[in-house]
N, C-alpha and C positions, 0 to 999 in steps of 0.2 A: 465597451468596458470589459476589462479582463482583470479576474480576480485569479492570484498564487496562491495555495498552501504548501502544496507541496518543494518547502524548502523555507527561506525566510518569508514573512507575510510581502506580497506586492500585492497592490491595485493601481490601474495603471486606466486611465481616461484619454481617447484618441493619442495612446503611445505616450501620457506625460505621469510619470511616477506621483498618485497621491498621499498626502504627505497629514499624520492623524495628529490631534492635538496633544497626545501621551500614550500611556500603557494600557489606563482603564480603553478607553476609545478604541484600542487593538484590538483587545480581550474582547470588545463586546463584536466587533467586526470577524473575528476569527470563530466566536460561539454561534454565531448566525452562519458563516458558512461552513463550518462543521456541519449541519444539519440544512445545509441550503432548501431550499422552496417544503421547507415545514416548520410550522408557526414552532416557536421556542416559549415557553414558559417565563412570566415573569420570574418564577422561584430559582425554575433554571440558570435565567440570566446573573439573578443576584451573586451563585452560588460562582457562574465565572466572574461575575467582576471583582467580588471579595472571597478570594479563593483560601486566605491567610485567618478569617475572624471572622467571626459573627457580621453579616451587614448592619451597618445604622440604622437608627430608625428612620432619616430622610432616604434612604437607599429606594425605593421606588419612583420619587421625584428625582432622584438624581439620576437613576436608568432614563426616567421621561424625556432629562435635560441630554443625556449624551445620543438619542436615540434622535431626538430634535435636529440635535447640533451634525449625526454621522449621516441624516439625510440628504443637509446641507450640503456635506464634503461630496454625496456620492451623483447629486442630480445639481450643478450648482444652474443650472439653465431653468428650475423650475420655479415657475412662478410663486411667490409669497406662498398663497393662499391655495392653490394648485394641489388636487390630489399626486400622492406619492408612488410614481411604479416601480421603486424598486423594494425598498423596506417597508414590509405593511401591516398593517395592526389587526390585529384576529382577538378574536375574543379571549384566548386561552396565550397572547402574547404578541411577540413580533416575529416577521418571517422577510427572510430574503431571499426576492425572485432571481435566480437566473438560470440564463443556458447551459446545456452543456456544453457547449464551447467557447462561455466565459471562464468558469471556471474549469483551474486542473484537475482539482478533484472529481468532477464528475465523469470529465474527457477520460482521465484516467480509470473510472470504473466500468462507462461503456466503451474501451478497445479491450479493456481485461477480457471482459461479458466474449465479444466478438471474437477474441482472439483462443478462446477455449472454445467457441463454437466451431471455427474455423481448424483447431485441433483435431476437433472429436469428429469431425467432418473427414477428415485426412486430407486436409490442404494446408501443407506445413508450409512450403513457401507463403503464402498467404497468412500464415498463423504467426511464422517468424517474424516478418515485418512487422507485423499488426503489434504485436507483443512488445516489440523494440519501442517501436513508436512512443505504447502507454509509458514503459519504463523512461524514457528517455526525458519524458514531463518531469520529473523529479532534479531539481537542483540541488539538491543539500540533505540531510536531516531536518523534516518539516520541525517548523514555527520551534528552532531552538530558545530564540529570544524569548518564548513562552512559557518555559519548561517548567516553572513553578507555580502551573494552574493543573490540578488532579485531574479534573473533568478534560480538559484536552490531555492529557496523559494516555487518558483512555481513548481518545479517540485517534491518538496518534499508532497507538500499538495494533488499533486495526487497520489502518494503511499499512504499516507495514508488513503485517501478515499477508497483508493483498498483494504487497509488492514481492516480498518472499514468492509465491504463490505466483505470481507471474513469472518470476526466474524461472523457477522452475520447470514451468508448461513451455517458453519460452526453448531452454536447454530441449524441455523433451524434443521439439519440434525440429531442434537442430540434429538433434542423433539419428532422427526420422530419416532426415535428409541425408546422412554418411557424415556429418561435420563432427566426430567424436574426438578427433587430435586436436581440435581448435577447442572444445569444449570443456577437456579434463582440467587445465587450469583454473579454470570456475568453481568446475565442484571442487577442485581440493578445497580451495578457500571455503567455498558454502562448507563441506561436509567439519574444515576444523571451528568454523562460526558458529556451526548449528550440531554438536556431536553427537544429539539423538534421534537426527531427521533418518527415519531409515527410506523414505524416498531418495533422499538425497545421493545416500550412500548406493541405497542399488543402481540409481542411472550413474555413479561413478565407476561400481563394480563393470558396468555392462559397456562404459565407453571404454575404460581402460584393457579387458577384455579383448574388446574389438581394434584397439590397436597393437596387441599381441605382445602386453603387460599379465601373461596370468600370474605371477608373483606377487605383485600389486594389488590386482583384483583381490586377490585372499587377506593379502594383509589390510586392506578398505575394510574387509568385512571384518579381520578380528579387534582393528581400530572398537570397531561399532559395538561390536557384542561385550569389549570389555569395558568400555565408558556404560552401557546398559546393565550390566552386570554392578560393576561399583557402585555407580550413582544411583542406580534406581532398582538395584537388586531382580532383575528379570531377564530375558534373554529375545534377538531381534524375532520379528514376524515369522509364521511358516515362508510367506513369501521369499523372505531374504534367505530364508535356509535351504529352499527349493532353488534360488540362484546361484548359493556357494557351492552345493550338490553340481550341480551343472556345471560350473566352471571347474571343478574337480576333476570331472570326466571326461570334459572340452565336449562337452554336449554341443551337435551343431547348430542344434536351435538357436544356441546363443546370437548365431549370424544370421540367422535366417528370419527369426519375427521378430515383431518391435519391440523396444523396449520396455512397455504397457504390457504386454505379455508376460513378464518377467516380475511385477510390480505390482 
């Protein structure tokens, strides 16, 4: 069994797309694996399935009924009466068991784990991959058909922060390697997506640099300091002002250590 989030909802049984009786039955299938293999709160659950209004007062018998009916869809081999292994009832709620290489969201969190281990290690080809790999789990903008449940709101904006967050380590590990001309077209786009990332901006400063853009490199950085300045009335890191110093002076270090160095 292979469960998606990351992109629209699939669950998918020996390769055959399962198919939920409506919206509510999604919402409650998407709440449970947002928080996969830790029991969920009946209060929690109420609050995703009537995300618009107070629950009813039948709203716990009606969680019972769709909780009944999603174990149905997700084990349809088990017998009647047959304890349940996949969604299972905890004192404090319900929880759904799987692997990490059921679903993507967890595969996704442990190649992130591994793939910044493999960073800090200094094995970028191996970290490259690794990174690709997680990101490439991603179909779409997760569970858009859901978008007007709050509590998955929140938990969408931390994938994506992890996903950002993988770019990133990701790029670094490419610039490790000498890949800086293949790379600046990324960060333009990150650096104008995210205009106060000053990560962003310095591993742009130090690819563009290294391909013997120092016009560029400066103007990355006055980009940054004047969106920092306007919007948030403050000015970038020491770090970033210890890289514009340097590229000033075509300091050689700029070539010579890694990016992380610099950042």
């Amino acid at each position: 069994m292979q469960f998606r989030v990351l992109g629209p909802l699939e669950v998918r049984i020996d390769g055959s797309l399962v198919k939920f009786g409506g919206p509510t039955q999604r919402r409650l299938v998407v709440a449970l694996l947002s928080h996969a293999n830790v029991a969920v709160s009946v209060a929690r659950l109420l609050d995703w399935l009537w995300p618009d209004h107070p629950p009813p007062p039948s709203a716990v018998t009606v969680l019972q009924a769709h909780v009944s009916r999603l174990r149905r869809v997700l084990e349809p081999d088990r017998a009647r009466w047959g304890a349940p292994q996949l969604l299972l009832t905890r004192s404090s709620g319900y929880l759904l068991s799987v692997g990490v290489e059921q679903l993507d969201l967890l595969h996704f969190e442990h190649q992130v784990a591994r793939g910044r281990d493999l960073l800090l290690r200094g094995d970028f080809t191996a970290a490259t991959t690794t990174l690709s790999g997680a990101l490439a789990l991603w179909r779409g903008p997760a569970l858009m058909e859901l978008d007007g449940v709050p509590t998955l709101r929140a938990c969408v904006v931390r994938w994506e922060a992890m996903h950002h967050f993988a770019t990133i380590m990701r790029i670094e590990a490419d610039l490790e390697l000498g890949n800086h001309l293949v790379a600046i077209p990324e960060l333009e786009y990150l650096a104008a997506t995210h205009p106060f990332d000053e990560r962003v901006h310095g591993l742009l400063m130090v690819a563009l640099y290294r391909c013997r853009r120092r016009a560029d490199t400066l103007a990355a950085y006055e980009r940054l300091s004047a969106n920092l300045r306007r919007e948030l009335d403050t000015e970038p890191a020491t770090a970033l002002r210890r890289l514009r110093q340097a590229v000033l002076v075509q300091d050689p270090a700029l070539e010579a250590h890694s990016p992380r160095r610099w950042l």
